[in-house]
N, C-alpha and C positions, 0 to 999 in steps of 0.2 A: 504494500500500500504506500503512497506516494504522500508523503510528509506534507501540508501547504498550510501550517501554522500563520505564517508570517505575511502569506502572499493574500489580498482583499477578492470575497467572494463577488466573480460576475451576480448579473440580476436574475440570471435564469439559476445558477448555482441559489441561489439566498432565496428563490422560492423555491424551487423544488425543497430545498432542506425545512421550509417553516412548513411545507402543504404534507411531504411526506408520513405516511403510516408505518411507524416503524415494525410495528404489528406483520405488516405487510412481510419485512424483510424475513421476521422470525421464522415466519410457516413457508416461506419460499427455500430455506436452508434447510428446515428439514422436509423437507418434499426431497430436493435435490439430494439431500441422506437418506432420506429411506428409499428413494426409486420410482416409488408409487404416491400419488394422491391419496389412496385409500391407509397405506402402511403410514403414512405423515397424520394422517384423521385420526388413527387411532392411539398413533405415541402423543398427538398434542389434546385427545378428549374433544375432537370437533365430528360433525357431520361433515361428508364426503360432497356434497354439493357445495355447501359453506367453501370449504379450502379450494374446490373449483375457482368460485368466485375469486376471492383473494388472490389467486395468483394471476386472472382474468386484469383485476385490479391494480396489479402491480409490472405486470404489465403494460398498462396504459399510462402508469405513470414513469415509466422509463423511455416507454417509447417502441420497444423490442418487443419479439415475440422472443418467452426464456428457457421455452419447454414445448416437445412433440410430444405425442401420446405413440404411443408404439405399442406393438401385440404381450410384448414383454413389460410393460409400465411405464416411466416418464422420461424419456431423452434430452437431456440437455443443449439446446444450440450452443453454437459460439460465444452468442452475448449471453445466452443464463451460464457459463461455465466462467465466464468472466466476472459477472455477478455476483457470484455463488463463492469463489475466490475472495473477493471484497470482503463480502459479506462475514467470511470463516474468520478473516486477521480482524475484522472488525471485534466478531465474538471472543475473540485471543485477548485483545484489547480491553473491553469491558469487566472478561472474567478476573483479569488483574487488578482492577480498580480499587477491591477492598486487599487487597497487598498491599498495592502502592500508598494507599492513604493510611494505613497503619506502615509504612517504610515511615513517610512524610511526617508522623505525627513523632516518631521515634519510641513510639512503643512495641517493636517487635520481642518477642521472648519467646523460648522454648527452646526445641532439640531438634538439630539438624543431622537423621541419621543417613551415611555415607558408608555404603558398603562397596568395593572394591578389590579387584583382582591384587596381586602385590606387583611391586616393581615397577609401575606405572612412572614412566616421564616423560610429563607433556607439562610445559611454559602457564599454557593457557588454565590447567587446572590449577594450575600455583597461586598465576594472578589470582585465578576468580576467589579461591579458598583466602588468601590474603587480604582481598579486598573487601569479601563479605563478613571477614572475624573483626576488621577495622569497623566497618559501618554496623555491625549489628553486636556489639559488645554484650550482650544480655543472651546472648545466642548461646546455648552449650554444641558444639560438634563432638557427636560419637562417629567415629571411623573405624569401620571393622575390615579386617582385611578377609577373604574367604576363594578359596576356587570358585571359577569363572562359574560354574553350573550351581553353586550354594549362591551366589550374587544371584542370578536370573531366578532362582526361589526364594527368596529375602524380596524381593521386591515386588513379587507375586502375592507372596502371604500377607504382604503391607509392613513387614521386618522393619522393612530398608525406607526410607523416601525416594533414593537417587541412587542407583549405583551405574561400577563402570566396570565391565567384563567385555569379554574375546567377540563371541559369536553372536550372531540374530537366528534366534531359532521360528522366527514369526510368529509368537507367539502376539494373537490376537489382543489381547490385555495389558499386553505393553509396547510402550513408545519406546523408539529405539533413533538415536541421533547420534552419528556417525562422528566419533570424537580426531582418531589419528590413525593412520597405517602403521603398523608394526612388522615385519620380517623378523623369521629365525635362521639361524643359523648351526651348524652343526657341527662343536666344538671337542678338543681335545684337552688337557692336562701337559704341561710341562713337561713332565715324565715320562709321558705316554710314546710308545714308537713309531706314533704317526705322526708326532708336531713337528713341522715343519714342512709336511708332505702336502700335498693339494691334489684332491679325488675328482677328476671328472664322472666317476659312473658311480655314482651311489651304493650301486649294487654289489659292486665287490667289498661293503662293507657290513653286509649282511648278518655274519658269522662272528662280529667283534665286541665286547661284551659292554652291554649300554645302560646308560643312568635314564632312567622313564621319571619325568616329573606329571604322572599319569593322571590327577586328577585338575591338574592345571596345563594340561595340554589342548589347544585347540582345534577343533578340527581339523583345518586345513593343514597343518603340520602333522597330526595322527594320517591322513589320508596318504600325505607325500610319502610317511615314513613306512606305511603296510606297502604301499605303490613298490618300494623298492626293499621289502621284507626287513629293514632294521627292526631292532628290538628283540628279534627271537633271541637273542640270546643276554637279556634281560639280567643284570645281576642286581640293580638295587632302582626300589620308587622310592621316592622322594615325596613329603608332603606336597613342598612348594615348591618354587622357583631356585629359592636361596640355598635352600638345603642340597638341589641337584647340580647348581651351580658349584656346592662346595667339595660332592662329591668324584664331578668331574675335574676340576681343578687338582685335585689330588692325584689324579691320572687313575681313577679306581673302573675310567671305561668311557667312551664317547656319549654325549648327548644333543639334545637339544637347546640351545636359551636363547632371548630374545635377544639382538645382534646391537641395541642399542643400548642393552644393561650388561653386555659382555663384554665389547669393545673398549672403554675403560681400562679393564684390566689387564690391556695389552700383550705383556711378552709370559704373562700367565696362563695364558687360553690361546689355543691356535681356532682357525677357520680351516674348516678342512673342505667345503665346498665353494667353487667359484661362485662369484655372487650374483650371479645370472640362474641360479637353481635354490637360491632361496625360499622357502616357501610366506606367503604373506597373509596378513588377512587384515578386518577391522576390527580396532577397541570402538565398545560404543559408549555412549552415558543410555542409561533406562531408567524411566517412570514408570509408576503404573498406573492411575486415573488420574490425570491431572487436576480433575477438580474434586480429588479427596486428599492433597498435599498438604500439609500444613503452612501456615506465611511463611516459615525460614524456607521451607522445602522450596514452595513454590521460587521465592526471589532468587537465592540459588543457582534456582532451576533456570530463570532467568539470567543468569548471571553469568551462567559461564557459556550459554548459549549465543549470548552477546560478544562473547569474546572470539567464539569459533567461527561464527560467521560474518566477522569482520577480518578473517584472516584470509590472504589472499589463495584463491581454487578451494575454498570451502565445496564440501561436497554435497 
């Protein structure tokens, strides 16, 4: 939606907005969510000719025709998809209002719970946590660290407010906003009789005895590593990340770890695959109903979203 705080409304702008029914807008956005005239009648408790009208109605006052009838229920033209967009940031806007005016007032309080994968390093989560412990002083932050798959159930069961894990399993009930890319790498120990070496074929490391950090492993790295049979010959799983980090480090067997919390430790960990075979995926941030967060949660929520999509090729 297009900011125009500052700039003086035309005359056709400054009627339309005193004549407008905003009634109008509500029952137009859920039409457009539910698909049908009849499924929008029955979530808003109206009769099915009533909402006819109304959207007959709101349509005259735009100008447009917003919506086809089709065999299947209500199809969106160009302009009602256009509309309907408006319309959604508009309701994003609104549902923030009692946030904001409790930001505004400085009475925010309570508990911002934050569950998360470990070893997470991203700029942008630091600002936002920095910034939101500066402006909401009354705020307690609980941050639990947990495997990717205990994160995506924490915030299912309503655990969590916000967390930040590996995969999108599309899970219907939660919001999922695509934080950073991450790549892994596939590391050695010092010790071990392959630092130094660099593996073009995966496969001829099949049979070499490997640290699984199995319940923090994400898919697409599980996938790449069945793809080319590593693991069978499995000698130690690791809770987390740290622990399998410490375990390969010692040269006790090759693994896994994320290439941006390994690389650090330089002439202690080799890479043993070119970096063109990398395996990658995304960290995301997840909600689960946004309009049962609480204000920390919600601003937050706002908050660090503010920061990711001001960064440049935000996705």
């Amino acid at each position: 939606m297009t900011a125009r705080t500052n700039q003086p409304l035309s005359p056709d702008e400054r009627r339309f907005i005193t004549r407008a029914d905003w009634n109008l807008f509500r029952q137009f956005y859920e039409i457009a969510r539910c698909g049908s005239i009849s499924a929008a009648a029955r979530s808003l408790g109206m009769h099915q000719p009533g909402l006819s009208l109304s959207l007959k109605r709101l349509e005259e006052q735009v100008g447009v025709q917003l919506c086809r009838r089709t065999p299947q229920g209500i199809a969106l033209t160009p302009a009602g998809k256009a509309v309907f967009e408006q319309i959604t940031e508009a309701a994003e806007a609104v549902r923030m209002v009692p946030h904001v005016a409790r930001e505004a007032a400085r009475r925010i309080e309570g508990t911002l719970r934050l569950s998360m994968i470990s070893d997470i390093l991203c700029q942008d989560l630091d600002d936002a946590l920095t910034s939101f412990a500066a402006r909401h002083p009354d705020v307690t932050l609980r941050v639990e660290i947990r495997t990717w798959r205990s994160v995506l159930d924490a915030v299912q069961s309503g655990e969590a407010d916000v967390g930040i894990t590996y995969e999108s399993e599309s899970v219907p009930t939660v919001r999922y906003e695509p934080m950073l890319r991450e790549s892994q790498q596939l590391y050695c120990g010092r010790s071990h009789p392959l630092f130094g070496h660099s593996i073009r074929n995966p496969a001829t490391l099949a049979g070499e005895r490997f640290i699984l950090a199995a319940a923090d492993e994400p898919a697409d790295v599980g996938r790449f590593r069945l793809h080319y049979d590593l693991g069978k010959n499995t000698v130690a799983q690791a809770d987390d990340l740290s622990e399998a980090m410490r375990l390969i480090r010692l040269g006790m067997g090759i693994g896994f770890l994320p290439s941006i919390v390994a690389e650090p430790l330089g002439d202690r960990l080799w890479p043993l695959l070119p970096g063109s075979l990398r395996p990658s995926y995304f960290v995301y941030l997840i909600t689960g109903d946004m309009a049962r967060l609480s204000t920390p949660a919600q601003l937050f929520h706002e908050e660090i979203l503010r920061r990711l999509r001001a960064r440049p090729g935000f996705i």
